[in-house]
N, C-alpha and C positions, 0 to 999 in steps of 0.2 A: 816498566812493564808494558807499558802499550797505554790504548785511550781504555776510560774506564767508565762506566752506567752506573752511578750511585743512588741507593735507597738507603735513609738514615735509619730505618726499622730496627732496632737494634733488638739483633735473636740471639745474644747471650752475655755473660758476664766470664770473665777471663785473666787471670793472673798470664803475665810472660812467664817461660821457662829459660831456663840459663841452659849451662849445657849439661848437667846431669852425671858429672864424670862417676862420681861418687858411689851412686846408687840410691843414696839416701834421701833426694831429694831436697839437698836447705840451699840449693841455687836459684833461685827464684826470684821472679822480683816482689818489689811491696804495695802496690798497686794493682787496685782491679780493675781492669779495663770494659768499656760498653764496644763489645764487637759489631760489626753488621755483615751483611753477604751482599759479594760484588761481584758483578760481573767481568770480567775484564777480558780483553782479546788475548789471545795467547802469544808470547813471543816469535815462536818457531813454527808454528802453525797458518797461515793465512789464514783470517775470514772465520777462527775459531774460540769459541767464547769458553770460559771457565771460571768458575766457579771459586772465589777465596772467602777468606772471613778476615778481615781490617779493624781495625780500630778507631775509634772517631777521634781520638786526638792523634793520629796519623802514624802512631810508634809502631816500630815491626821488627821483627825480630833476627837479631843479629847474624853474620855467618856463620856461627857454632852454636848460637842456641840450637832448640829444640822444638821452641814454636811457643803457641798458646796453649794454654792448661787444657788437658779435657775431662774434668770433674766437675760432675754435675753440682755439689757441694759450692762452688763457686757464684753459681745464679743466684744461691740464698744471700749470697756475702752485697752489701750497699757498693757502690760504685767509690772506687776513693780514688781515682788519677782527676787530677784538679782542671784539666786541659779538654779532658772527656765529658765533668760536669758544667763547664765551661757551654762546651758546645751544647748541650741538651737542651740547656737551659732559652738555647736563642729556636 
């Protein structure tokens, strides 16, 4: 995606989403991820910065997912990707 300005602030917790064919939502993964917001240059843009939300163990979300969860229910949930607690911890 371009160069990117990281802050490890982590402003939420987040299940991935799969792709959701269903409706019913049991595509998901099982892992809750420590997000953070980043800045990052924008591809097609010169000299223009935007705004995403990343993961600290660096996973993202596949070409047919759907993204990261947005239920607020999920902040309540402890952090369980092991790669995520990994990093915090340093």
């Amino acid at each position: 995606m371009g160069r990117t300005r990281k802050s490890f602030a982590v402003t939420r917790h987040a299940m991935m989403l799969g792709r959701l064919t269903d409706g019913a939502e049991r595509d998901h993964g099982s892992y809750v991820h420590a997000l953070y917001k980043a800045e990052v240059f924008s591809p097609r843009i010169p000299d223009m910065l935007i705004t995403v939300e990343k993961s600290i163990c660096g996973k993202k979300p596949g070409k047919r997912s759907v993204g990261w969860s947005d239920n607020d229910n999920d902040n309540d949930k402890p952090i369980t990707c092991p790669k995520c607690l990994k990093r915090l911890e340093k």
